[in-house]
C-alpha positions in Angstrom: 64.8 67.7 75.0 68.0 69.5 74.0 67.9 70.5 69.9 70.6 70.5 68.0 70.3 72.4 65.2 66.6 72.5 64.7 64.5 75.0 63.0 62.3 74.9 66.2 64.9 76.3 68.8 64.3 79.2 70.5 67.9 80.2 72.4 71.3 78.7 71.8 74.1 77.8 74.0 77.3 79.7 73.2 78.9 79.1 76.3 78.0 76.9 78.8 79.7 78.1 82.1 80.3 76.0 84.8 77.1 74.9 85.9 73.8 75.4 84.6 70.6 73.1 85.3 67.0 73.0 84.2 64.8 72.8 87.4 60.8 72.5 88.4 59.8 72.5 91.9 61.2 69.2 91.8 60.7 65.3 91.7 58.3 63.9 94.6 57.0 60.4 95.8 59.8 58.7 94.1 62.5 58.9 97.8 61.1 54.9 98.5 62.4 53.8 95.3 65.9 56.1 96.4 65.5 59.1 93.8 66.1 62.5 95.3 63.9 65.5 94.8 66.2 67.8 92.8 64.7 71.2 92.1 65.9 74.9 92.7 68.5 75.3 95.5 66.6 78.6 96.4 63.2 78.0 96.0 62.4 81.4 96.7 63.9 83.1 93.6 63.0 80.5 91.4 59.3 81.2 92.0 59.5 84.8 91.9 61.4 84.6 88.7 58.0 82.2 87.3 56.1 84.4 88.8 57.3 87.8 86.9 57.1 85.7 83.7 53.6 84.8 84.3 54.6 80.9 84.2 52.5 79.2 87.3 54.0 77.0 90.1 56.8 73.9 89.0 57.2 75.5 85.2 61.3 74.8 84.6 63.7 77.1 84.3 67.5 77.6 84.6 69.4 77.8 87.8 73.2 79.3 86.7 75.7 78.6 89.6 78.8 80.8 89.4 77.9 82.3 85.8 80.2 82.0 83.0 77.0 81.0 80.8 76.8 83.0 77.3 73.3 82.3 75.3 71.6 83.6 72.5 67.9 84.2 71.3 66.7 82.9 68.2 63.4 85.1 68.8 61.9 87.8 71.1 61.6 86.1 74.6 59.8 87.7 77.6 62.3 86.6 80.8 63.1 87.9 84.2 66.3 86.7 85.9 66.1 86.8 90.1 68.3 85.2 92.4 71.9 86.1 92.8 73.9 88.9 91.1 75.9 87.3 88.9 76.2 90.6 86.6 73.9 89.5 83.7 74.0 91.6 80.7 72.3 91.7 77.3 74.7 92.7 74.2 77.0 94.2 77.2 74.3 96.6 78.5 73.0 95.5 82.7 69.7 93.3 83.0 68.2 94.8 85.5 67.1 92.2 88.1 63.7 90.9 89.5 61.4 92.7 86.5 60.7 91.4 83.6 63.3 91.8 80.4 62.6 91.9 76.5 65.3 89.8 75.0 65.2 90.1 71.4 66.5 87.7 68.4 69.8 87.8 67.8 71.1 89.3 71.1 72.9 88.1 73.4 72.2 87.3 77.4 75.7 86.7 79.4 76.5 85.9 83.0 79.6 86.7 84.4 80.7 86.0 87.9 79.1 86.5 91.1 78.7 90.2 92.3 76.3 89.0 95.4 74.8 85.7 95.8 76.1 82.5 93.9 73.0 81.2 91.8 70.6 82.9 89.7 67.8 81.9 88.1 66.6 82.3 84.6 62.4 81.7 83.6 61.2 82.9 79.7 57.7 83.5 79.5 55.9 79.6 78.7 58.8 77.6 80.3 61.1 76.1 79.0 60.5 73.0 77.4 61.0 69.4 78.2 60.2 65.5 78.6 59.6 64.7 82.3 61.1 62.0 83.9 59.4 60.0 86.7 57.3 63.1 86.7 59.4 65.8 86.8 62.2 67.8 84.5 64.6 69.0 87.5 67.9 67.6 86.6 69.9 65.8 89.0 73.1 65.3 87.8 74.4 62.5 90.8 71.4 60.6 89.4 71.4 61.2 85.7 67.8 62.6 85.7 66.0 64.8 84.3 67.2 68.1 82.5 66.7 69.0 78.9 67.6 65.4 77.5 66.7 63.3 80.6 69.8 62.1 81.7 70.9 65.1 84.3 73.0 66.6 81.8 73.8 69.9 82.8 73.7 73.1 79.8 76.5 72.4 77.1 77.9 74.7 74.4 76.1 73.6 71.4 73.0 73.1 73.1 69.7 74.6 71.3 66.4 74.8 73.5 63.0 75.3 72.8 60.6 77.1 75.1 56.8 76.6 75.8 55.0 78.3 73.4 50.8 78.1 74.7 49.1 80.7 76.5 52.0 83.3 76.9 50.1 85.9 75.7 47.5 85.7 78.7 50.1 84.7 81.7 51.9 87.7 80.8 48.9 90.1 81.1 48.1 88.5 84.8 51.9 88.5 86.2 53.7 91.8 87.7 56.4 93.3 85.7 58.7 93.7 88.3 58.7 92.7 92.5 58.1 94.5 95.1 61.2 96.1 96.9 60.1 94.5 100.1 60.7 91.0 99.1 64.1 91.2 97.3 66.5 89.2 99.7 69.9 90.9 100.3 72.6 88.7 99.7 75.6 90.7 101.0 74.3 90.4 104.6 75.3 87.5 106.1 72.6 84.9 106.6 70.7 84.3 109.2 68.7 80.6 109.3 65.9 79.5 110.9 66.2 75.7 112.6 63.3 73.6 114.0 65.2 71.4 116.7 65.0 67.6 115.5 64.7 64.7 117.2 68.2 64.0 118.1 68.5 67.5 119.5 68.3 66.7 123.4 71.7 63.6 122.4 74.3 66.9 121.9 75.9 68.3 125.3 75.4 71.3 126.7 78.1 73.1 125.1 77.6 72.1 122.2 74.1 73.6 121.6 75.1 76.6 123.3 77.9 77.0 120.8 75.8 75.5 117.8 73.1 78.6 118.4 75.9 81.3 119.2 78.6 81.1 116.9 78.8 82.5 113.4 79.5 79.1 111.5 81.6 79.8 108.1 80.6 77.8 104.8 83.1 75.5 104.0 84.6 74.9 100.8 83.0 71.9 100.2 79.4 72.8 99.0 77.0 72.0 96.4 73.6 71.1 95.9 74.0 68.1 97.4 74.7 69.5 100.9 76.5 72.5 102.8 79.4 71.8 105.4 79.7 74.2 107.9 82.9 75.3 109.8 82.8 76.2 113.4 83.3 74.3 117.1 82.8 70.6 117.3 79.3 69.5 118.4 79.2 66.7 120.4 76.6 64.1 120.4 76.2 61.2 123.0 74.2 59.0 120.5 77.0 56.8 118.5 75.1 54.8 116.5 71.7 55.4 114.8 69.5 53.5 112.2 69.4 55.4 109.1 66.1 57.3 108.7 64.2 59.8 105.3 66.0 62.8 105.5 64.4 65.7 104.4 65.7 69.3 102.8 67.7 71.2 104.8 68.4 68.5 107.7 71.7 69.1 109.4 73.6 66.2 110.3 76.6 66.1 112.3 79.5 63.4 111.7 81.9 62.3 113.9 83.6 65.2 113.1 81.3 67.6 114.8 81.0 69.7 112.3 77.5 69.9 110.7 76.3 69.5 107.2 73.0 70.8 105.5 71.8 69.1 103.0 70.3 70.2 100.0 68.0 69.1 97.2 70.4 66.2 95.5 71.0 64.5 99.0 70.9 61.6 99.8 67.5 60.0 100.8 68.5 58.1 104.0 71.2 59.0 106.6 72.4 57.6 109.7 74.2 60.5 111.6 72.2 62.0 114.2 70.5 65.6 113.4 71.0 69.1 115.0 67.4 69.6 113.2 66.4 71.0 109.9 66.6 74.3 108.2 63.1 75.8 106.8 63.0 75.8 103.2 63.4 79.8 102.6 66.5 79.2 104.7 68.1 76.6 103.2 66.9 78.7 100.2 69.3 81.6 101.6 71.7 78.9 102.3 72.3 77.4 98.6 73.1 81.7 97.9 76.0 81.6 100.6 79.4 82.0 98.7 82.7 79.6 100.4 83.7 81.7 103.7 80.4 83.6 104.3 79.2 83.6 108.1 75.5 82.0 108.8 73.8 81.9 112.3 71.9 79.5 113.5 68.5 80.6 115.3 65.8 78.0 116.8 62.5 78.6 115.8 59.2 76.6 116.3 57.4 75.1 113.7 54.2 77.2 114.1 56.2 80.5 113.5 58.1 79.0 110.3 55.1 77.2 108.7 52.9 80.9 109.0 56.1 82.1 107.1 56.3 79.8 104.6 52.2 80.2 103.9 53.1 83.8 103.1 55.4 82.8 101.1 53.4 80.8 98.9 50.1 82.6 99.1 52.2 85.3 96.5 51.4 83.2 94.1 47.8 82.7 94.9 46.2 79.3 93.8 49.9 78.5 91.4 51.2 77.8 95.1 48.3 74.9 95.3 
């Protein structure tokens, strides 16, 4: 939990910034009783920046959205920050992303605003630390689960946290010091997303699939990690009513509206609008970095081709992925 002054904290909040959230790889088996899964809007930078740090699969650490959060260490830390730019620095001098940092006592780590990107993730060597709840630390704010005290508080000023202290000396050895330049994702492109078709897919007209696969959609406004509305044509679906049914990450339902919405980690578990079809998880990973009023295509892709990807993905991380 969250420390206030306590001999035992290892980095202190001096600003909080807008948003800041402890996440694990999130909370499973709990959507019957109505609980989301939480967990890092881009899964994909989150595990690099475990993996860097030597922590294995589902150890916590921060997602910052927007920046604007100011910290301290209380001793040398080992972390790596991956994810978006959002022009970190240590006592004013550039982190240099994807590789793993020294932060030392007394200095400062700061995150301005975004440069590329909108989130970025922050792992220290061990994990941070904290009490699970209903199996899991990611903090869902909506639900009031999880996070540093439990109750999906999100990072205040004030707030002292302790870090994971066992076996660091050992995952640090094992884990690469900095990635590969092959696998750092380029956020100033604009994003291109894979979509397995869903069920409902054959209920939209003509035109509207046409346009839903060949028009550059712009992120609305309206985002967060609850879901992603995009702007674009209206898409048109002859089914009017439908019985709610699980939705999982990155499903895209389309309102009355016509105009579709991904959602995200904190959404709702059950939905009633009828699906385009759902985003794979590395692109709704690339989604959750998409600024308001970037472009994202659509492309169709079968779910052979997308689950070899996502394999690769995970075998990175050898048996952590497991």
């Amino acid at each position: 939990m969250t420390q206030h002054n306590s001999p035992e904290a290892d980095i202190r909040v001096l600003r909080a910034g807008p948003l800041a959230l402890l996440q694990d790889s999130g909370r499973f088996g709990m959507r019957h009783l109505g609980v989301t899964q939480g967990g890092p809007a881009d899964i994909y930078s989150w595990a690099w920046a475990n993996h860097l740090t030597g922590n294995p699969w589902g150890t916590a650490n921060l997602e910052v959205t927007f920046g604007g959060l100011k910290l301290i260490a209380v001793r040398d830390l080992e972390i790596a920050i991956t994810g978006a730019d959002l022009g970190a620095t240590i006592e004013h001098k550039p982190v240099a992303l994807w590789q793993r940092t020294r932060w030392k006592a007394g200095d400062t780590l700061t995150f301005a605003a975004p440069v590329s990107g909108l989130r970025a993730y922050l792992a220290v060597c061990g994990g941070f630390a904290a009490e699970p709840v209903l199996g899991s630390v990611a903090c869902v704010t909506r639900e009031e689960l999880g996070g540093f005290e439990g109750n999906g508080a999100k990072l205040a000023t004030g707030d002292e946290l302790s870090v994971n202290r066992s076996g660091s000396g050992q995952q640090l050895a094992n884990a690469p010091t900095e990635a590969p330049k092959n696998v750092l994702p380029d956020f100033s492109q604009p994003a291109v997303l894979d979509l397995l078709p869903g069920a409902q897919i054959a209920s939209f007209t003509g035109r509207s699939l046409f346009d839903a696969f060949n028009t550059w959609w712009q992120v609305d406004d309206r985002a967060d990690r609850m879901g992603v509305r995009l702007i674009g044509p209206r898409l048109n679906c002859k089914i009017n009513t439908l019985i709610s049914e699980g939705i999982s990450l990155g499903s895209i339902q389309v309102p009355p509206d016509g105009q579709p919405i991904v959602l995200l980690n904190d959404r709702q578990t059950i939905g009633g609008y009828p699906r385009l079809g759902t985003l794979s998880p590395l692109s709704a990973s690339r989604l959750a970095q998409c600024l308001p009023r970037e472009p994202v295509r659509l492309i169709a892709r079968g779910s052979d081709a997308v689950l070899k990807e996502h394999r690769r993905f995970r075998a990175v991380f050898h048996s952590e992925s497991v």
